[in-house]
N, C-alpha and C positions, 0 to 999 in steps of 0.2 A: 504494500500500500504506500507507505514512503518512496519508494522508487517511482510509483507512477505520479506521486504527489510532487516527484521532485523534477519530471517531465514534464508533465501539462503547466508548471511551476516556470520552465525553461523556455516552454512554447511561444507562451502568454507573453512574456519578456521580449522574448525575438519577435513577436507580432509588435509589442508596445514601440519597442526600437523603432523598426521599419516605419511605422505610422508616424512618429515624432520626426527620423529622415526625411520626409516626406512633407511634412508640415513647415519643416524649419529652410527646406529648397523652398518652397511656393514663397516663405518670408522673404528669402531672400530675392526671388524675381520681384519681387511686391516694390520692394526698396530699391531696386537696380532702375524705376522706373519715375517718370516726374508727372506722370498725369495723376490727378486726384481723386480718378473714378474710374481705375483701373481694374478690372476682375480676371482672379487666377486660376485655373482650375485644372488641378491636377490629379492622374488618375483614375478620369471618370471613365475609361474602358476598364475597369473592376468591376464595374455595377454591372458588367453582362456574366459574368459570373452567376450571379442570381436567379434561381427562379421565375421571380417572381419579371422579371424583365424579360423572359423567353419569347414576348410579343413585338416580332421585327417594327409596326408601326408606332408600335407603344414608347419602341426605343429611338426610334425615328424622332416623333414629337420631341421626347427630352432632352436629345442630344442637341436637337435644333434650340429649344431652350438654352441649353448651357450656352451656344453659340451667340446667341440672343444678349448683348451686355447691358444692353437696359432694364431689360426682364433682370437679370442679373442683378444688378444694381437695386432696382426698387423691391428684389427680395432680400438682399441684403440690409440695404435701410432699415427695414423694420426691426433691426436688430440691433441697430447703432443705442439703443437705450442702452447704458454702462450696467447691465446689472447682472453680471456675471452668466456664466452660462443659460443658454435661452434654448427651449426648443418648440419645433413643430413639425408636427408628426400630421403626415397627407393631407386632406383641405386647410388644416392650418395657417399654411405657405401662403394661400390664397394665388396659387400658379396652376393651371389647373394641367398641365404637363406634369407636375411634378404629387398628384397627388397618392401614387404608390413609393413616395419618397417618405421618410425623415427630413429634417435639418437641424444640425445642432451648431449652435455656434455661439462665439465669446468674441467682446468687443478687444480690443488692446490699444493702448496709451502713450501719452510720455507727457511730463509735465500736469498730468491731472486733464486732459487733452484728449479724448477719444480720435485717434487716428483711423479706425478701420475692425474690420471685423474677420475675424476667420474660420470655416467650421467645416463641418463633414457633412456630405448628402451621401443617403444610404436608405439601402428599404426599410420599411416601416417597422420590420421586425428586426431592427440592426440590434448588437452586442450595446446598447444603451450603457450598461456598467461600466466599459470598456473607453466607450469613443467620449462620455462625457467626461471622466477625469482630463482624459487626452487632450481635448478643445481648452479645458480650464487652465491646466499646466501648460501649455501651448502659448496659448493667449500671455498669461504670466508671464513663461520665461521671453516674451517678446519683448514685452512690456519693460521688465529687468534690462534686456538688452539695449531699448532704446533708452533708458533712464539712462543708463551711464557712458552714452555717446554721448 
């Protein structure tokens, strides 16, 4: 039991890693860039992986969504409230592409200053325990990073 504890223990880790990689490349396009309404989105060929996306026009619509920066943007917005981790889960988003999605996201700062926002889309039955620490600590250690530039 220890041994498998000490597995799925290692798993979970190496998943945590990869995702934070991951988070911390899109920070860094974010900032290599000078427009103020910039959207980054990295990854989103994982979502076919899923189930629940096996539907070609289904995935069609959403991907044209991501492609969409305005769309983008104005469901980003709704998020710009500083109040730490925010989610919505399918009609929430109010995107109606995206209603077999999640979104979880966390504003980040400098100066007391909401800069931007950054989070995960994922199906509605995403690892919730998993990706919301990630979006929280994410956002922080941004935050941390931009303080002390």
């Amino acid at each position: 039991m220890r041994e498998k504890l000490l597995e799925q223990m290692k798993g979970a880790k190496n998943a945590y890693d990869l995702l934070l990689e991951q988070a911390l490349k899109l920070g860094e396009k974010a900032f290599s860039s000078l427009d103020d309404t910039d959207v980054f989105i990295e990854g989103k060929t994982n979502i076919l992986n899923e189930p629940e996306f096996s539907n070609v026009s289904r995935m069609t619509d959403l991907f044209r969504t991501f492609e969409e920066k305005a769309t983008m943007v104005k469901l980003l917005d709704k998020f710009l409230d500083p109040k730490g981790v925010q989610i919505a889960i399918g009609s929430e988003s109010q995107v109606q592409e995206m209603e077999t999605c999640s979104v979880v996201t966390s504003t980040y700062s400098c100066s007391g200053e909401v800069l931007g926002v950054l989070g995960v889309i994922g199906p509605r039955r995403m690892n919730y325990s998993r990706v919301i620490p990630l979006v929280g600590y994410t956002a922080k250690l941004l935050t941390e990073i931009l303080e002390t530039q």
